[in-house]
Structure formats: structure tokens, C-alpha cells
C-alpha positions in Angstrom: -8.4 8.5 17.3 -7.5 12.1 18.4 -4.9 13.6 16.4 -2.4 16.6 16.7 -4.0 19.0 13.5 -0.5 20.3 13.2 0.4 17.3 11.2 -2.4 17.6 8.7 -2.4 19.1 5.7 -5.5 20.4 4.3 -7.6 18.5 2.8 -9.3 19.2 -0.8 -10.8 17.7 -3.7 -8.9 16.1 -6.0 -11.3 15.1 -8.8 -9.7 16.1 -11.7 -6.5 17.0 -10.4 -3.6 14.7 -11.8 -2.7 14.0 -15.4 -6.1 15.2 -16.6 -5.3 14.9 -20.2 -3.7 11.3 -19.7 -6.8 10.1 -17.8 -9.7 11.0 -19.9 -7.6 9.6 -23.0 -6.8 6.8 -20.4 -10.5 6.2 -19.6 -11.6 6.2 -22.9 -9.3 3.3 -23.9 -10.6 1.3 -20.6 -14.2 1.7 -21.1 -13.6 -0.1 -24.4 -11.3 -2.6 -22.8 -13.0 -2.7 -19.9 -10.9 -2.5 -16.7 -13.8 -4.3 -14.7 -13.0 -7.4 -17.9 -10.0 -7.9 -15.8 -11.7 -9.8 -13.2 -12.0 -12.9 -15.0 -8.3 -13.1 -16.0 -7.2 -11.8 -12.9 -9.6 -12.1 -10.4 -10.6 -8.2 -9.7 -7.3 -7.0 -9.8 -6.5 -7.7 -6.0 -8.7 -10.0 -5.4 -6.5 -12.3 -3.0 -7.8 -16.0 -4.1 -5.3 -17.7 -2.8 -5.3 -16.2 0.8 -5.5 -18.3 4.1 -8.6 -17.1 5.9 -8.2 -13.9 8.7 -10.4 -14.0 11.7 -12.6 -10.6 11.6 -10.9 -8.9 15.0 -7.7 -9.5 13.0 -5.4 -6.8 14.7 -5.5 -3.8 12.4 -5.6 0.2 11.8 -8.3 1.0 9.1 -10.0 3.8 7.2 -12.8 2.0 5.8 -15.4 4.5 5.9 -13.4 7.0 5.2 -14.1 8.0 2.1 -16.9 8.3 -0.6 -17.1 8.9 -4.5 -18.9 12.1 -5.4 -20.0 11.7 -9.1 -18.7 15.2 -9.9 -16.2 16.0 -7.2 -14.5 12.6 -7.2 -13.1 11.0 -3.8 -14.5 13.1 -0.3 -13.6 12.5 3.1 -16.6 11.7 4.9 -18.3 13.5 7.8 -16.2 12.9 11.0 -13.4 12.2 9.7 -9.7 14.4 8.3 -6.6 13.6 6.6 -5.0 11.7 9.3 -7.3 10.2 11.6 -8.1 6.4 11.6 -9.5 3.6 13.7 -8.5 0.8 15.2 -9.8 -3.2 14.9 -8.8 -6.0 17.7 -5.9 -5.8 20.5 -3.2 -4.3 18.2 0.1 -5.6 20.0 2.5 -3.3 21.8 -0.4 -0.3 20.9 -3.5 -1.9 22.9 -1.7 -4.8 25.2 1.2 -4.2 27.4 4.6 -4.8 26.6 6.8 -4.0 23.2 7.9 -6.0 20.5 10.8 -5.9 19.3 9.6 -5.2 15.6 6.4 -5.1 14.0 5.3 -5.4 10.2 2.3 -3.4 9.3 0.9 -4.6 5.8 -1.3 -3.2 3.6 -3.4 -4.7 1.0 -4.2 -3.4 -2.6 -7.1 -2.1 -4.6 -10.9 -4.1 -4.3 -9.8 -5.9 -1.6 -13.5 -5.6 0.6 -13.4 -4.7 3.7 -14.4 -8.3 4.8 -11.3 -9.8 3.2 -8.7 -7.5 4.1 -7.6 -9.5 7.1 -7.5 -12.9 4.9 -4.9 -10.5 3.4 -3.1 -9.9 6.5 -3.2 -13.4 8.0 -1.6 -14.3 4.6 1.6 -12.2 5.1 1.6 -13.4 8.6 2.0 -16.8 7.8 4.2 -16.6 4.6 6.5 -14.5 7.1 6.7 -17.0 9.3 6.4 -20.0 7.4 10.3 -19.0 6.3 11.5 -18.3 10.0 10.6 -14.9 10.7 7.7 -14.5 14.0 7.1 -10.6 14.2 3.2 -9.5 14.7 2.0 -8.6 11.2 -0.4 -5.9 12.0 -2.9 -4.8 9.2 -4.0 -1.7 7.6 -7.0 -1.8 5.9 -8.0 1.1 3.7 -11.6 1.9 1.3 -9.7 0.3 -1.7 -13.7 -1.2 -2.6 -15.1 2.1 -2.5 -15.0 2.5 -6.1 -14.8 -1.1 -7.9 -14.7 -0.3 -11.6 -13.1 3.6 -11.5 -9.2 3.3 -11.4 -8.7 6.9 -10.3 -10.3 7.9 -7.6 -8.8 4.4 -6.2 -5.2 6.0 -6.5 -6.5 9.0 -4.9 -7.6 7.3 -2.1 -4.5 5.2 -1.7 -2.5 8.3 -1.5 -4.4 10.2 0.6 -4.1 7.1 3.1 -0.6 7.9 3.4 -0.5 10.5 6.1 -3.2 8.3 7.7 -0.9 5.4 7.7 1.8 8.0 8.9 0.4 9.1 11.9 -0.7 5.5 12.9 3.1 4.6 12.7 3.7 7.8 14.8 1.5 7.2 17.3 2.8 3.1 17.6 5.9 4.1 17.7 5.5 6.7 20.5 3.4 3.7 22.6 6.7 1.4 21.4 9.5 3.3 21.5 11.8 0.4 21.1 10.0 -1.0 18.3 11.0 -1.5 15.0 9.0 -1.0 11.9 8.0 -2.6 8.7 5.9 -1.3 6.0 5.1 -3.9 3.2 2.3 -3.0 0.2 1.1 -4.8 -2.1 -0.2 -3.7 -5.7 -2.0 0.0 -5.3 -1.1 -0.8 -1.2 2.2 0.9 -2.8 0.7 4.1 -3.3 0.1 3.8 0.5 3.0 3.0 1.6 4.9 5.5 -0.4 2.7 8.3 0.7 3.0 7.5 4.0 6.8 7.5 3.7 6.7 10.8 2.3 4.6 12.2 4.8 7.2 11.3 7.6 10.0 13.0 5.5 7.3 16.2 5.3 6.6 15.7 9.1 10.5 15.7 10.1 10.0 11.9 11.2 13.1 10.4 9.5 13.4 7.4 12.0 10.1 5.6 12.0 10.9 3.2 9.9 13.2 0.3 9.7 12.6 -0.9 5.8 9.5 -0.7 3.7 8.8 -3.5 0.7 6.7 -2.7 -2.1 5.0 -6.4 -3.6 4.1 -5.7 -7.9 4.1 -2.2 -6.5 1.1 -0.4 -9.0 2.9 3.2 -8.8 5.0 4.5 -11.6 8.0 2.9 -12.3 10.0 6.2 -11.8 8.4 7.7 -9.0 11.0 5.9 -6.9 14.0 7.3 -8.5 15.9 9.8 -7.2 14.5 12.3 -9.6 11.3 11.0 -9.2 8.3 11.4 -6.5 9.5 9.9 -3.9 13.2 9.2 -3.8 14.2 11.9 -1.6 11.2 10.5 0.9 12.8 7.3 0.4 16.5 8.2 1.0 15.4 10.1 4.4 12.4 8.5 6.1 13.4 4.8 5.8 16.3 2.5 6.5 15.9 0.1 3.4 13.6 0.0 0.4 13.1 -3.2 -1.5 11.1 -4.0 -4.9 9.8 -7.4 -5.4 8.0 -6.9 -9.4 7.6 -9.4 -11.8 8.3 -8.9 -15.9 5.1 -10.8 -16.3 2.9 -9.2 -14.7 0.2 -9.3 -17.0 -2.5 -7.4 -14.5 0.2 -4.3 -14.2 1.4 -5.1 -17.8 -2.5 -4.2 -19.3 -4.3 -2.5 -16.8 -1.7 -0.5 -15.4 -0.3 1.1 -18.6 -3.5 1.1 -20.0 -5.0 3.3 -17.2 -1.6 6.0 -16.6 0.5 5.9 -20.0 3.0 4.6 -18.0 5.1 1.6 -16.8 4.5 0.8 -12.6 7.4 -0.1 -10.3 6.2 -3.6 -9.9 6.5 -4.9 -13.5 10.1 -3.3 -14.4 11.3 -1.5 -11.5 13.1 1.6 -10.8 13.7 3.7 -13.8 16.8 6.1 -13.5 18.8 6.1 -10.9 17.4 4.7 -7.6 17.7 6.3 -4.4 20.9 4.6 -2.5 18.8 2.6 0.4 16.7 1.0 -2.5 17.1 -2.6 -4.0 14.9 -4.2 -7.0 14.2 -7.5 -6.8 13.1 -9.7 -10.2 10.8 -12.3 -9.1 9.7 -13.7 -12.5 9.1 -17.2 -10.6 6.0 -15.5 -8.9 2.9 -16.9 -11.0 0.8 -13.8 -10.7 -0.3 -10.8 -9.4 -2.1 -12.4 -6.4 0.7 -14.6 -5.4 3.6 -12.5 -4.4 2.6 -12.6 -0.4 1.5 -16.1 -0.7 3.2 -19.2 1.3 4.2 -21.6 -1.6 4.5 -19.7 -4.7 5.3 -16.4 -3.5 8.6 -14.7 -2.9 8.5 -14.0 0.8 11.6 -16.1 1.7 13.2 -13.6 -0.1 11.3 -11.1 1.4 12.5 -11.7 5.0 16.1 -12.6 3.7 15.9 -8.7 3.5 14.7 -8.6 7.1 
């Protein structure tokens, strides 16, 4: 996709960048946990078990390929490619067919979900959302969440630096569908998307993009959301409601989670301090798991699209 550079940042490493002292503590007390141990309690983190199969032209933007782990200089933007660019997979609707709908819901999945399963992900949300009455496309965006299956950190990295991708894919839909309305929903380290992305609006000047955004045992610090935190001005200016589905027992975010950034994430407590005045937590203790919150059955999205 061509882009206009004058939304880009520039791009650099960002290796060793963030809470240096807190991550090598942080990855000393995983590698004698093990973070990778998780997969047997929790099925690799995002590994969505329990999702209903996606066909592989399932209608997506994507970044897969994106990015690569350098073993000094930590998560690179591969040749080709810049901080907003992305690609596109199957006839996305409104962007590649004719005609507008009336809303869309662009979902994006969480950390080691492969490439291969991302729309199983997707096709999931579609049919939880309309399994409980509500019959909007549910578009996909599928990120390199794989790239590094056992490193925690350069996986938030990348998740963040997918945010002004995301961004400028929701710019350029909504210019093809003017009369559109979008919804952003993430689940797990998909939060660290879908906040960036929101932030990179309010950066941009695009305040009016987005219709609600819903973050699903969001894995991003539980007060990056308040208005003193991260991103509650983003939140308060780039999108019309913010809602928190987390879960007290989480146990993947309860362990892993604290255990990799000293710190508590969105999705197992919610906000802390005062959240921004658009935002609503949600407790959804009856969700069984980590895996589960998107799914038909057990999951919460009835009261997900009561907030539609």
C-alpha cells in the first residue's frame, strides 16, 4: 500500500529502550519460570483453542512479514517495508468491493497467534458478534505476534509499533467509506495495538475515526488507560467509547504478565486512577480463561455488543 510519509514517524530501534532495569530483572525471573512453561497451562499464551475455523482469504489488513528479531538490536522493520505501510488479504468489504457498510469491526488478535490461525481468530469474533444479534463485517488485522515465540519484549514492541500501521489502515477505509463507522476490538497484547493505533490518530489530528474501541484481558498496564496515564488523553480525543472486558482471574495475565513488566495489565484489574470520561470497565469473572473472552458460549460478547 502507498502511503502519505507525512504521517510517519521515524522509525528506530527499540531494543533496549523501555524499562531497561525492570526487564532484565524481569527476564531473569522468567527464564527460571519459564514464560514458554506457560503453554501447557495456558495454551501459548494466545493460543486460541477454542476458535471456529477461518477460511485463509479471510478479509484482513496484515503486517506479517513485517518485522524480524535482530539478536542485538531487537525488533527491525524489514526491507520494503516503514512504519505505516501494510497489506491487504481477500475482498475487504466497503475497501475492495463496492458499496459501504454501515459499520465495520476490525479485530485484532494477541501475541503467538501464527499467521495461519489469525483468521480462525477473526471468524471467531464474527460469529460470537453475531451469534448475539449484531451482523457487521468483522474485518481482521493480523500482525507478526509469532515472530518471537518465547521473548516477551520485543512482542510488545512490535504490537506497538503496529499501531500507526493499524492507524493508517483505518484512515485509508474510512476515506474509501466515508459513512462508515468503526470498531476496534483487541484481545490480550492485540491491546497494545489497538491503543497505539488510537494514539496515533490523536498524534495525526484524526479525532473522528472511530466509533468505540474494546479491549478483551487487555495485556497493557493497568494504568496506561487513566487519565494520567499513557493513553487517556488518546482515549478521551480519538474515540467515541472505550470499554474493558478483564477478568480477576486471569491467571495467564495474573503470572506472566506481572512477572514479565512489574506491573498489573488492564485486563486482570482494570483502570487504575481515574479513567478517562468515555471509558467503562467491565468485570467478567464468568469468562473461564484467557482464550475464551471472544468465544460464542463462554465468552462475554453479548455484553460486548450490548455496548454496540
Amino acid at each position: 500500500m502507498g502511503h502519505d510519509d507525512t504521517l510517519r514517524g521515524e522509525d528506530t530501534a527499540r531494543g533496549t529502550d523501555r524499562r531497561d532495569f525492570l526487564r532484565t530483572a524481569g527476564a531473569t525471573a522468567l527464564a527460571a519460570g519459564g514464560l514458554a512453561a506457560t503453554a501447557g497451562q495456558a495454551a501459548a499464551f494466545d493460543g486460541d483453542d477454542g476458535d471456529i475455523q477461518g477460511a485463509p482469504d479471510y478479509p484482513r489488513a496484515t503486517t506479517r512479514g513485517h518485522f524480524d528479531i535482530h539478536w542485538w538490536y531487537g525488533d527491525q522493520l524489514t526491507d520494503g517495508h516503514n512504519a505505516v505501510d501494510y497489506d491487504t488479504v481477500g475482498a475487504i468489504p466497503g475497501f475492495d468491493t463496492s458499496g459501504s457498510p454501515s459499520e465495520v469491526v476490525v479485530a485484532v488478535h494477541g501475541w503467538r497467534t501464527a499467521k495461519s490461525d489469525a483468521p480462525d481468530h477473526f471468524a471467531t469474533v464474527s460469529a460470537s458478534l453475531s451469534n448475539n444479534g449484531y451482523d457487521a463485517p468483522v474485518v481482521g488485522y493480523s500482525w507478526d505476534s509469532d515472530t518471537s515465540t518465547t521473548d516477551w519484549w520485543p512482542a510488545t514492541d512490535i504490537a506497538e509499533r503496529n499501531g500507526p500501521k493499524l492507524a493508517h489502515f483505518l484512515l485509508d477505509y474510512a476515506a474509501r467509506c466515508p459513512g462508515t463507522s468503526f470498531r476496534l476490538t483487541g484481545h490480550s497484547l492485540g491491546a497494545r495495538v489497538v491503543l497505539e493505533a488510537i494514539k496515533s490518530l490523536n498524534s495525526w489530528g484524526y479525532r473522528d475515526v472511530l466509533t468505540s474501541a474494546t479491549l478483551l484481558g487487555g495485556a497493557a498496564d493497568n494504568d496506561s488507560v487513566s487519565t494520567d496515564g499513557e493513553y487517556g488523553d488518546d482515549i478521551a480525543a480519538a474515540v467515541g467509547r472505550f470499554d474493558n472486558f478483564w477478568k480477576s482471574g486471569d491467571d495467564v495475565l495474573n503470572w506472566a504478565y506481572s512477572t514479565g513488566e512489574f506491573d498489573s495489565a488492564v485486563g486482570e484489574e482494570g483502570c487504575e486512577g481515574a479513567p478517562p470520561v468515555n471509558y467503562t470497565d467491565h468485570n467478567v469473572d464468568y469468562v473461564p480463561d484467557h482464550f475464551s473472552y471472544h468465544e460464542p458460549g463462554d465468552g462475554c460478547m453479548p455484553a460486548v455488543v450490548e455496548t454496540f
